[in-house]
N, C-alpha and C positions, 0 to 999 in steps of 0.2 A: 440420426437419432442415437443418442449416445445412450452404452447400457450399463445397470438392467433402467428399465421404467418399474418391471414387477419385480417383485421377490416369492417365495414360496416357500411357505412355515407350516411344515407339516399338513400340505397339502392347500394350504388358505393362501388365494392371491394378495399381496399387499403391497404397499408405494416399499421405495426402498428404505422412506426415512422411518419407518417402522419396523422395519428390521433389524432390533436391536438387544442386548440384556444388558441387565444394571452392571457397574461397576462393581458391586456387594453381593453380584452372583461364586456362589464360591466355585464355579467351574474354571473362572478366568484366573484364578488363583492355582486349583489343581491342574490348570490345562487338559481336565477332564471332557474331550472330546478326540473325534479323529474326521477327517477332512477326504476330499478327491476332487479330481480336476479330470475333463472330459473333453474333447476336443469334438465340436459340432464344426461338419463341413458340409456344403451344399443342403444344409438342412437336416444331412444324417449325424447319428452319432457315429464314433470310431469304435468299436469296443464298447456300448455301455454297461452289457451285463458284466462283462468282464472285471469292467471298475465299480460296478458295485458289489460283485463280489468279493473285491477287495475292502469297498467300505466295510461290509458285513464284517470281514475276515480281522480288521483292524480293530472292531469294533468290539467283538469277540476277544481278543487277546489284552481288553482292558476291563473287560465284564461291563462293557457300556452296552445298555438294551438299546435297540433304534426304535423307532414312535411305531415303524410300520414295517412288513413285509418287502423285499427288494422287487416283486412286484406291484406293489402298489408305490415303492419310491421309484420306481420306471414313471411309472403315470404321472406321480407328483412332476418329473423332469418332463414330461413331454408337454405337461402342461403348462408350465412357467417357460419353455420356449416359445409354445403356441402361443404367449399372452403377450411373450415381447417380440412376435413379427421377427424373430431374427435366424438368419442362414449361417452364419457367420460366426462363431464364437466359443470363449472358451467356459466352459461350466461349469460354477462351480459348486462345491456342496459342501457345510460343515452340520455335524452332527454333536448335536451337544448333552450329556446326561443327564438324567436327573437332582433335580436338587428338593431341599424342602419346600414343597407346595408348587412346583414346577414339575411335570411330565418331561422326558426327552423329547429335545426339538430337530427337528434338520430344517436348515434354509438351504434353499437352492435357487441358484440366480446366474444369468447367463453375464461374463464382461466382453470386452473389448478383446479377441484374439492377439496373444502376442506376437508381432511379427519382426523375427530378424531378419537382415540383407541378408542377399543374394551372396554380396562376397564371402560370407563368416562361413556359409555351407561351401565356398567355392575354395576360398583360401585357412580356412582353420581357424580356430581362437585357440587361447591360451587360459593355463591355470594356476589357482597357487593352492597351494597347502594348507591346509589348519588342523592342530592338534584336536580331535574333539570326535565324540563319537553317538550318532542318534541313540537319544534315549527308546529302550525295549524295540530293538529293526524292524521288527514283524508289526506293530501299529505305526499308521501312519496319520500317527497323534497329533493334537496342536502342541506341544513341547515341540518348538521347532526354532531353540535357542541357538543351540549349536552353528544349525544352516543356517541364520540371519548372521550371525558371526562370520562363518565363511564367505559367505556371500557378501558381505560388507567390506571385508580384506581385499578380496578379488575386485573388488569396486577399484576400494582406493587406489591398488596398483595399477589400474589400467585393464583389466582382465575381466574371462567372460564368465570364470565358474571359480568357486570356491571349491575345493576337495579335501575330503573330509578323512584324516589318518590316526588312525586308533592306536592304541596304546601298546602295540606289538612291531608298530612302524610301519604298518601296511593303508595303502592307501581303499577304501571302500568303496565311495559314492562322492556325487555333486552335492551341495547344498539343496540341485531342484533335479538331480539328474543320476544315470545308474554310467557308471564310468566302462568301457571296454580295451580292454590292449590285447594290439598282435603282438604276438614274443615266436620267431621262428616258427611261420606259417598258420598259429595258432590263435583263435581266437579266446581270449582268456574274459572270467570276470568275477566279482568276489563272491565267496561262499554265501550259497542263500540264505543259510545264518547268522552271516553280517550283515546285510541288508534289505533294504525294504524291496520287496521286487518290482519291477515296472511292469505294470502293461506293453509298454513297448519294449521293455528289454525281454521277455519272455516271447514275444514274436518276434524281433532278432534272432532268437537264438534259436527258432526254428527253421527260419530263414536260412540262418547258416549251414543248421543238417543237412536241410533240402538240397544247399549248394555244398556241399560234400565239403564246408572247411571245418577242420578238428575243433573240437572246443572244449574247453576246460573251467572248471569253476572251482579256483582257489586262491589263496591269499595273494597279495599283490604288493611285495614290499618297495617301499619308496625305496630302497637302496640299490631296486636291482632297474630302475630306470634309463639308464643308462645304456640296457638290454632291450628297449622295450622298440618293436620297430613302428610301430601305428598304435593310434589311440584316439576315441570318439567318445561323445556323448551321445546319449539317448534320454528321450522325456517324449512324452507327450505334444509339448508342443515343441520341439527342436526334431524331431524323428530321429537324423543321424547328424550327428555337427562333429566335425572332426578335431582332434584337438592335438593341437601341432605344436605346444611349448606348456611347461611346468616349471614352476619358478624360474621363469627366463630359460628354463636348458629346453634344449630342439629336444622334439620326440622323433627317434629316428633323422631322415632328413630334413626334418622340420618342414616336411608338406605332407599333404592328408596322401594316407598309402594305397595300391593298389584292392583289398579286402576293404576298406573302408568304402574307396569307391562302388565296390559289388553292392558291397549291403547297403549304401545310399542309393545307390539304384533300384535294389532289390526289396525295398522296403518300400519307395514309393510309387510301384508297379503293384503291390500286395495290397496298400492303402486305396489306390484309384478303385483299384480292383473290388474291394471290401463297398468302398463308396458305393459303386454301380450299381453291386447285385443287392445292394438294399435300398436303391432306385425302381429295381425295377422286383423288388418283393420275393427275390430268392435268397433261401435260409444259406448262412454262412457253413462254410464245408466242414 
């Protein structure tokens, strides 16, 4: 059964082909909304409150109201799961403003999980560059010009991520993903000023405490690559993918590094683990 079958508009279940706004909505013009993507496994969520905390916190940072409270858009999500029978999947949500004679809407509807090989987690992908930099970091707006840019470059060369370098020559983030490099035992990643934070990049990087590697959070100039001994993605649905080449040059030995390994590890021990104990109805620590 291919998804969603339902959608959910501000709580109303409905077919998908009714899940739509006009072209002459002026939102699609302002880009006036902001988005989140959720990762449902065995039927659990991974983090939900967590990502709608960020819906909220995005949403906030554009003076976009939402239709409803982040507990009653829990519900709304648990509902448009229950209605489409599915364990499996990635969820997602856009939230969109008010306009004249329209209330703010959110749809939320469950797709098809993405899923990469085995080998990209085993042997590394690779990236390239684009000058460009997400409009206002802190919402994670539908202005998401830039990342379809990147992501389209990274297509055409053969590659698995676009990376996005701002106008100081540092490189930030993925087009879908929050970027990390080891530079001399250190796990590095860019100011949380420049970027939009992840859900999962924010438990990485607790992760990392926990295993006692150093970490730092600051600029990341593409010149000093050169230097950099390991480098990974992180997202939602990639957890940890290692990333082993940037315009053609080896990161490091050009194979996923020893810390990478840990925190691929150690991330999804934390994940299984997250999974279970809201199997079995104990609150997250």
């Amino acid at each position: 059964m291919a998804l969603p079958q339902v959608v959910s508009r501000n709580g109303q279940l409905i077919a998908p082909a009714e899940a739509h706004i006009s072209i002459f909505n002026p939102v699609i013009f302002g880009a006036f909304g902001v988005y989140e993507s959720i990762q449902l496994y065995q039927g659990v969520f991974f983090r939900l409150d967590d990502h709608l905390q960020r819906l909220a916190d995005s949403a906030a940072a554009i003076d976009l109201e939402l239709p409803a409270g982040l507990p009653t858009i829990a519900q709304w999500t648990r509902a448009v799961v229950a209605a489409n029978g599915c364990r499996l999947a990635l969820i997602r949500m856009f939230a969109l403003g008010p306009t004249p004679g329209h209330a703010p809407e959110i749809f939320i509807w469950p797709e098809e999980p993405r899923a990469f090989p085995a080998e990209l987690f085993e042997h590394g992908v690779g990236g390239v560059t684009f000058a460009g930099e997400r409009a206002l970091p802190h919402a994670k707006s539908l202005n998401t010009l830039v990342n379809h840019l990147a992501r389209t470059r990274a297509q055409r060369a053969g590659e698995h991520e676009g990376l996005l370098v701002n106008r100081h020559g540092c490189v930030t983030e993925g087009s879908t993903s929050n970027l990390f490099v080891v530079q001399e035992q250190t796990l590095l990643t860019a100011p949380a000023a420049d970027v939009l934070a992840g859900v999962t990049q924010l438990e990485l990087l607790k992760l990392a405490d926990a295993l006692a590697i150093p970490i730092a959070q600051r600029p990341l100039p593409l010149a000093e690559l050169a230097g950099w001994d390991e480098a990974f993605l992180s997202s939602t649905s990639r957890h940890v993918l290692p990333l082993v080449r940037i315009d053609g040059q080896p990161v490091g030995d050009g194979r996923p590094g020893p810390i990478t390994r840990r925190l691929q590890a150690a991330f999804e021990r934390h994940f299984l683990a997250e999974i279970q104990r809201q199997h079995e109805g104990n609150p997250a620590p």
